[in-house]
OpenMM code with the backbone's topology and positions (N, CA, C; nanometers):
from openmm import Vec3, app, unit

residues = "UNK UNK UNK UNK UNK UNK UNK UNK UNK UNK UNK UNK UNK UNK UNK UNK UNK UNK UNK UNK UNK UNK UNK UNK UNK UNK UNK UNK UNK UNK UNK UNK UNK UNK UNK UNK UNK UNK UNK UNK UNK UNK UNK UNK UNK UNK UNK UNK UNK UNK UNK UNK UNK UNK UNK UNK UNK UNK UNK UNK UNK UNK UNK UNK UNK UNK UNK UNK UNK UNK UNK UNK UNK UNK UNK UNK UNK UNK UNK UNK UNK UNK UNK UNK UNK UNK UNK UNK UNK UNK UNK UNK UNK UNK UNK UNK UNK UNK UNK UNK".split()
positions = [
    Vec3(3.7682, -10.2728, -5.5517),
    Vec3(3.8308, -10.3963, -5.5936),
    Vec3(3.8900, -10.4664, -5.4706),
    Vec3(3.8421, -10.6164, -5.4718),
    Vec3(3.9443, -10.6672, -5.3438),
    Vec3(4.0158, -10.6977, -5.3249),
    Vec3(4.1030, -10.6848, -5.2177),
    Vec3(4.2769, -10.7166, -5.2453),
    Vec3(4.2957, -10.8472, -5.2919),
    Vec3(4.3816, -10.8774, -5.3346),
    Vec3(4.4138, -11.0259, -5.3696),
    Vec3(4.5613, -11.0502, -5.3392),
    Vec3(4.6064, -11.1202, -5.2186),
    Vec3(4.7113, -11.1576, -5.2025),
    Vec3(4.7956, -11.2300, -5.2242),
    Vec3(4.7511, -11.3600, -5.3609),
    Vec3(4.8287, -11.4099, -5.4119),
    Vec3(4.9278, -11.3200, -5.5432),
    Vec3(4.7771, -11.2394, -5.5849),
    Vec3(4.8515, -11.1668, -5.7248),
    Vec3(4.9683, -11.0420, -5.6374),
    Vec3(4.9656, -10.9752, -5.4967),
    Vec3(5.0401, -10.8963, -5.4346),
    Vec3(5.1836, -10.9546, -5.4711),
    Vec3(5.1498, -11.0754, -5.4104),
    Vec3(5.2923, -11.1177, -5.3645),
    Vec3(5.3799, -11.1627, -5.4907),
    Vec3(5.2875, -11.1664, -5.6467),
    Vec3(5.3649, -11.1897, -5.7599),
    Vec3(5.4199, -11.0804, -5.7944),
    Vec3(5.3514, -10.9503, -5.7777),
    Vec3(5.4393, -10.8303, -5.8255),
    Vec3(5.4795, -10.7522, -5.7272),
    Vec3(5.5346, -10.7771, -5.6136),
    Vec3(5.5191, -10.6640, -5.4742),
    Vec3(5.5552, -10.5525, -5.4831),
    Vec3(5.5219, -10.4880, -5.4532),
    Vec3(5.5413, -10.3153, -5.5023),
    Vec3(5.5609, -10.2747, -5.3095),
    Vec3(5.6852, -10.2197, -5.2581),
    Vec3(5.6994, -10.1363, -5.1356),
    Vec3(5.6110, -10.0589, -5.1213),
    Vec3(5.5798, -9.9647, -5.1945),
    Vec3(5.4910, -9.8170, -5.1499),
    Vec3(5.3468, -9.8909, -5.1413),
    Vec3(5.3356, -9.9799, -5.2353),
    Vec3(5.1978, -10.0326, -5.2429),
    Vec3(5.1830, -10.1007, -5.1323),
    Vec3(5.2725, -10.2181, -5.0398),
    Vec3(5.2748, -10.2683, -4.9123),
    Vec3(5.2365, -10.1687, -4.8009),
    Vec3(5.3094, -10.0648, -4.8118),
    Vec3(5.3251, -9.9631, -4.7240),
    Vec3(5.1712, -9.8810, -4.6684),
    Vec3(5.1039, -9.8860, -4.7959),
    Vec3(4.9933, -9.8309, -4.7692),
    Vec3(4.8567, -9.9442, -4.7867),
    Vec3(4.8831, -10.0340, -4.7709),
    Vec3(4.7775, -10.1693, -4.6994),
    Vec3(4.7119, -10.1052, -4.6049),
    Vec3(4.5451, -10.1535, -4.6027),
    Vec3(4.4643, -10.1195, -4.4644),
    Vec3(4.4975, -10.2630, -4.3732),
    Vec3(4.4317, -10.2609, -4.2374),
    Vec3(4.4572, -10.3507, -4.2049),
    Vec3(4.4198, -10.4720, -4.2343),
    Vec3(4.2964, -10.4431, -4.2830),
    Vec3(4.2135, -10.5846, -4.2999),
    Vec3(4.2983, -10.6129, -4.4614),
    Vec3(4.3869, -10.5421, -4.5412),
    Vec3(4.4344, -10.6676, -4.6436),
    Vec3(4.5637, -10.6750, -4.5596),
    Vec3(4.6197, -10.6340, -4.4806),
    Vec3(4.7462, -10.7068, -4.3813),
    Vec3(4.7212, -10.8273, -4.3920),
    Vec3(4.5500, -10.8436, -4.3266),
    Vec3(4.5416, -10.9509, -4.2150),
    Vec3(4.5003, -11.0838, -4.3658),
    Vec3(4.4463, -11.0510, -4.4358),
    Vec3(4.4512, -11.1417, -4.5606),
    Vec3(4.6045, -11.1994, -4.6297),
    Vec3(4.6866, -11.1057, -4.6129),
    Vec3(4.8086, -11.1737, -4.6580),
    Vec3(4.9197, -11.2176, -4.5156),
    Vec3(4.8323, -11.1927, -4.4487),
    Vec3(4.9004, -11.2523, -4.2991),
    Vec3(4.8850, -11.4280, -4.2763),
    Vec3(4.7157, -11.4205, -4.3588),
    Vec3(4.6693, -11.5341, -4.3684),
    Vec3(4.7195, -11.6345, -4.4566),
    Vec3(4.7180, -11.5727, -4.5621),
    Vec3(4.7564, -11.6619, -4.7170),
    Vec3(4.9144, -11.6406, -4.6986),
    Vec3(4.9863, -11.5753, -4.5673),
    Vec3(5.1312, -11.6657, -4.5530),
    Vec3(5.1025, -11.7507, -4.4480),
    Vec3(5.0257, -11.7658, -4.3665),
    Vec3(4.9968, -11.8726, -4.2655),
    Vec3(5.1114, -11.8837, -4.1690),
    Vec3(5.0622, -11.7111, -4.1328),
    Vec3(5.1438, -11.6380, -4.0154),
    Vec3(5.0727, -11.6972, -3.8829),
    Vec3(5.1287, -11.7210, -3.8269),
    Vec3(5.0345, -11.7001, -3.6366),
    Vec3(5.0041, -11.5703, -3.6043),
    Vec3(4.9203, -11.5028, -3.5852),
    Vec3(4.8565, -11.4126, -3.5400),
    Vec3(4.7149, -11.3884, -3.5081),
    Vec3(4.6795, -11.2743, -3.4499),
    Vec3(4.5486, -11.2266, -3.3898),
    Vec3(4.4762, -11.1438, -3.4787),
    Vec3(4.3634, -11.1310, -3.5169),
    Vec3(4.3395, -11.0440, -3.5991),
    Vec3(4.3143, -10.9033, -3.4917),
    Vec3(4.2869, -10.9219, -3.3923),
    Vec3(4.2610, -10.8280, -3.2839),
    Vec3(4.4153, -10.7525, -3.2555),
    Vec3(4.5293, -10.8188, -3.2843),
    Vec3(4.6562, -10.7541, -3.2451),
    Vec3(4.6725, -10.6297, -3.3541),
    Vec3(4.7474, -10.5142, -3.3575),
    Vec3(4.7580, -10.3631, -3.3490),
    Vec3(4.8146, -10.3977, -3.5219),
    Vec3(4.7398, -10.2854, -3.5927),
    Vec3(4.8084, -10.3271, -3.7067),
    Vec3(4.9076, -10.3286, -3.7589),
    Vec3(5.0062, -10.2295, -3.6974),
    Vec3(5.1531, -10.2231, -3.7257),
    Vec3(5.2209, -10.3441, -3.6590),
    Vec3(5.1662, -10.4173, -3.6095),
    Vec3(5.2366, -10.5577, -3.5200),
    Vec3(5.2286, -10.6595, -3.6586),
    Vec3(5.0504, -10.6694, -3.7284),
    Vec3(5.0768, -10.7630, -3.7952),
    Vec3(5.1868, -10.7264, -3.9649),
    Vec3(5.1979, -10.5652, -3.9398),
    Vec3(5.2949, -10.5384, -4.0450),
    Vec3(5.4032, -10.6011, -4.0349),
    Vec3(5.4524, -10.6157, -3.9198),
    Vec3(5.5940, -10.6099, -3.8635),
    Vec3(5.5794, -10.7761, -3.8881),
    Vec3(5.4918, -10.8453, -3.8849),
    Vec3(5.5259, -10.9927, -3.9312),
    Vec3(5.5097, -10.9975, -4.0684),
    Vec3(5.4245, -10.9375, -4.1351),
    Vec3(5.4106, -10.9727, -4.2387),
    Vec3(5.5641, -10.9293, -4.2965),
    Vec3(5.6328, -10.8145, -4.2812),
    Vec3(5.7782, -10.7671, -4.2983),
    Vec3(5.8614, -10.8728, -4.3162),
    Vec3(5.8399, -10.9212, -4.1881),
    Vec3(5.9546, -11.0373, -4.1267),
    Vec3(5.9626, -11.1585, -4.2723),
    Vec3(5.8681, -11.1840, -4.2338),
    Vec3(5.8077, -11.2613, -4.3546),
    Vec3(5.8606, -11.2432, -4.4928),
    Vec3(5.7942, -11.1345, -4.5209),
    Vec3(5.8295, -11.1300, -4.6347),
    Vec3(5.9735, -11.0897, -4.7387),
    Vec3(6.0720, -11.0367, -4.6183),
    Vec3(6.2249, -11.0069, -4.6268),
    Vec3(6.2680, -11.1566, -4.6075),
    Vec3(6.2529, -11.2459, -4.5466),
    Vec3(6.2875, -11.3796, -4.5326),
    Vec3(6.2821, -11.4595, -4.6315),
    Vec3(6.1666, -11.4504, -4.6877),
    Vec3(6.1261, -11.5218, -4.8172),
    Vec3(6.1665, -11.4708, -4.9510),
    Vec3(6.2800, -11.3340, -4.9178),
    Vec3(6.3789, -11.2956, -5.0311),
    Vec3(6.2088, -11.2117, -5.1692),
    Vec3(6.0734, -11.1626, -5.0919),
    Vec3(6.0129, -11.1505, -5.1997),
    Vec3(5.9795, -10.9665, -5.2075),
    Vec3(6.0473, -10.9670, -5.0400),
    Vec3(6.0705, -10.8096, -5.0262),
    Vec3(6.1767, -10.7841, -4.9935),
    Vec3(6.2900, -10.6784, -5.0459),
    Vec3(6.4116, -10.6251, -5.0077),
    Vec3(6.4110, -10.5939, -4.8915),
    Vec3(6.5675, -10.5702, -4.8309),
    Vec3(6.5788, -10.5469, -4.6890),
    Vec3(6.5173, -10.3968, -4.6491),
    Vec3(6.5167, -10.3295, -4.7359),
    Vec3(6.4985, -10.1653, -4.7590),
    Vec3(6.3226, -10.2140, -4.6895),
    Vec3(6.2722, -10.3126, -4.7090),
    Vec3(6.1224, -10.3114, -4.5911),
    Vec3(6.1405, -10.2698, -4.4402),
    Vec3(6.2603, -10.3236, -4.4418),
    Vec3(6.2742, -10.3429, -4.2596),
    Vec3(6.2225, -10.2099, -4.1939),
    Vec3(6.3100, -10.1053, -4.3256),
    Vec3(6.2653, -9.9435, -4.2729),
    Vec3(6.1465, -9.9398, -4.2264),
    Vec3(6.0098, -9.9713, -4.2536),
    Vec3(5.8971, -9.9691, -4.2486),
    Vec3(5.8521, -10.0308, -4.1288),
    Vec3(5.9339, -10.1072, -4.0654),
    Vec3(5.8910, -10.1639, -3.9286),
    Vec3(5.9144, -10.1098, -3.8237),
    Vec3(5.8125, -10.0571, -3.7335),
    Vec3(5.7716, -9.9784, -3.5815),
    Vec3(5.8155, -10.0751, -3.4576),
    Vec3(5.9064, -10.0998, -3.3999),
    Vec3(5.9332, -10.1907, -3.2633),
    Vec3(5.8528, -10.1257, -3.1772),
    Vec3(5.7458, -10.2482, -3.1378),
    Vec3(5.6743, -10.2313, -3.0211),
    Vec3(5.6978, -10.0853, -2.9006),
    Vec3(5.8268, -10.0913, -2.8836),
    Vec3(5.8843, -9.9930, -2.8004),
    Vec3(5.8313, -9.8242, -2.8361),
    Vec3(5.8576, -9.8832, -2.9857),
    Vec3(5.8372, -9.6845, -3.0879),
    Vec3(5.6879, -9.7082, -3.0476),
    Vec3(5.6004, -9.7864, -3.1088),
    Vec3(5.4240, -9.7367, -3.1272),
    Vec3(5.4233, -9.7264, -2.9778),
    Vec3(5.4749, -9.7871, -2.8568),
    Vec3(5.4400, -9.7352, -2.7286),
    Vec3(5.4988, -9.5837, -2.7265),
    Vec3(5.5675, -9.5438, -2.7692),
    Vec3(5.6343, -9.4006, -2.7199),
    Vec3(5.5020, -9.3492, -2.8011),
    Vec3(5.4742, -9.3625, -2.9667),
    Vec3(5.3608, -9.2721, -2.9881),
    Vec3(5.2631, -9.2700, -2.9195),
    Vec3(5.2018, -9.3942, -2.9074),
    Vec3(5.0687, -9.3878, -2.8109),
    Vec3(5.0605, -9.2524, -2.7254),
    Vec3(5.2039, -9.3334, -2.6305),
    Vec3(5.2225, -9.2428, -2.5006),
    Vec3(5.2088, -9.0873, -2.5529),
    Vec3(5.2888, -9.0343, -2.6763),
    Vec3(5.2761, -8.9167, -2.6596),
    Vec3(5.1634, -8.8710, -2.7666),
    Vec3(5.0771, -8.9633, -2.8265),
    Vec3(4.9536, -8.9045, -2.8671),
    Vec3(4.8412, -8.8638, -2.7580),
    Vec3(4.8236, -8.9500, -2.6496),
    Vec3(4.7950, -8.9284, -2.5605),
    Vec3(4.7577, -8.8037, -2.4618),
    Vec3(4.9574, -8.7990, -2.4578),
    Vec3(4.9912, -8.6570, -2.3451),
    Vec3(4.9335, -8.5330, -2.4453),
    Vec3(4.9580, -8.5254, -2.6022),
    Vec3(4.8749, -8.4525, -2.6399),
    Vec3(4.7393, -8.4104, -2.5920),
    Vec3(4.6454, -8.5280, -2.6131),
    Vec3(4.4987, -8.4696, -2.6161),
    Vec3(4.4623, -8.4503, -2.4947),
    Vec3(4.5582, -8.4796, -2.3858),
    Vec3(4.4951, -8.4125, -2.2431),
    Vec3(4.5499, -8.2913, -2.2657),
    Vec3(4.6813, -8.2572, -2.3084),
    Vec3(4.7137, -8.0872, -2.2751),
    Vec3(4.6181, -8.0407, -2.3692),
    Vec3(4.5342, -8.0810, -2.4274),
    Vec3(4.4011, -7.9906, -2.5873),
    Vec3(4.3152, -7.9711, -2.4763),
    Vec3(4.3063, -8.0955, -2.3942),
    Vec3(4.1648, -8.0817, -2.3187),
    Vec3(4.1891, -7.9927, -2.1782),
    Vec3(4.3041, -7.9569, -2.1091),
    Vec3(4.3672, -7.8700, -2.0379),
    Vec3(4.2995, -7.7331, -2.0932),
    Vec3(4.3782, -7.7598, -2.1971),
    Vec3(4.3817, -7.5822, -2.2569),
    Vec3(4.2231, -7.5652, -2.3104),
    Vec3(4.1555, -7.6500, -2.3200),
    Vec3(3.9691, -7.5955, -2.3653),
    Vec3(3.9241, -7.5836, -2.2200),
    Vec3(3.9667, -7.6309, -2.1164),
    Vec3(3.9049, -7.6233, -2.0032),
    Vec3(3.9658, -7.4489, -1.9466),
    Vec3(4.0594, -7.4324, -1.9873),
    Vec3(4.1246, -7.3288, -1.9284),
    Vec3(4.0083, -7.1990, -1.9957),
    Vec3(4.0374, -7.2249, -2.1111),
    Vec3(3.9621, -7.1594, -2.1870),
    Vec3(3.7929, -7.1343, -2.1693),
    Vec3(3.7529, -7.2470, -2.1474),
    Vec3(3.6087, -7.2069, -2.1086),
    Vec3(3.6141, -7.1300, -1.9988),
    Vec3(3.7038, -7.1228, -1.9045),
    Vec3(3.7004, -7.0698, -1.7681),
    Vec3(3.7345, -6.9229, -1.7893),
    Vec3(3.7935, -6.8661, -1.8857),
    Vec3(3.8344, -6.7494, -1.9133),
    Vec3(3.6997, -6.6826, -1.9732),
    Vec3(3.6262, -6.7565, -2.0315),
    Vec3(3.5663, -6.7251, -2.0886),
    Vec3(3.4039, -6.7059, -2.0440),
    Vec3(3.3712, -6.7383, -1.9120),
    Vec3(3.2845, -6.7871, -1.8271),
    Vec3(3.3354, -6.6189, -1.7272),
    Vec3(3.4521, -6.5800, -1.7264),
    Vec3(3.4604, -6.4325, -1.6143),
    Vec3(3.3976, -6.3346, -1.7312),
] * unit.nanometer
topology = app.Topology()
chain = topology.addChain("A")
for resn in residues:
    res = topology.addResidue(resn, chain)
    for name in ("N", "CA", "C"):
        topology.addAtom(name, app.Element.getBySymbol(name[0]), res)
């Protein structure tokens, strides 16, 4: 079924916001006639659509919880990252142990 963002925004449901893919973000990003990229990170266009929609009194403040500052998704990145090199460390180590 396809999202429909006029009927969203008549009954808004949090948990149901919460778990949006990106591409219906970017549909109700549209049909608020947000400025944005569709190429920008999807928790960015959450964080407007948030803005948005706590402003317009059609989502409680209790949304805000749900919003990632640029700063946080850089710390995950960063440490999803430092993860998969120490995975790829430790398989390299491992093949080498495993190679005597």
């Amino acid at each position: 079924m396809a999202f429909d963002a006029g009927k969203f925004l008549k009954t808004p449901d949090l948990e149901g916001f919460d778990n949006l893919k990106k591409e219906e973000l970017v549909l109700l990003a549209k049909h608020l006639k947000l400025d944005f990229k569709v190429s920008m990170r999807k928790q960015i266009i959450k964080n407007l659509v948030i803005d948005k929609l706590v402003d317009a009194e059609i989502l409680g403040e209790e949304a805000l919880e749900l919003k990632v500052e640029n700063i946080d998704a850089f710390k995950l990145k960063q440490l999803e990252l430092e993860h998969e090199l120490k995975l790829k460390e430790l398989n390299k180590i491992k093949t080498k142990q495993n190679w005597k």
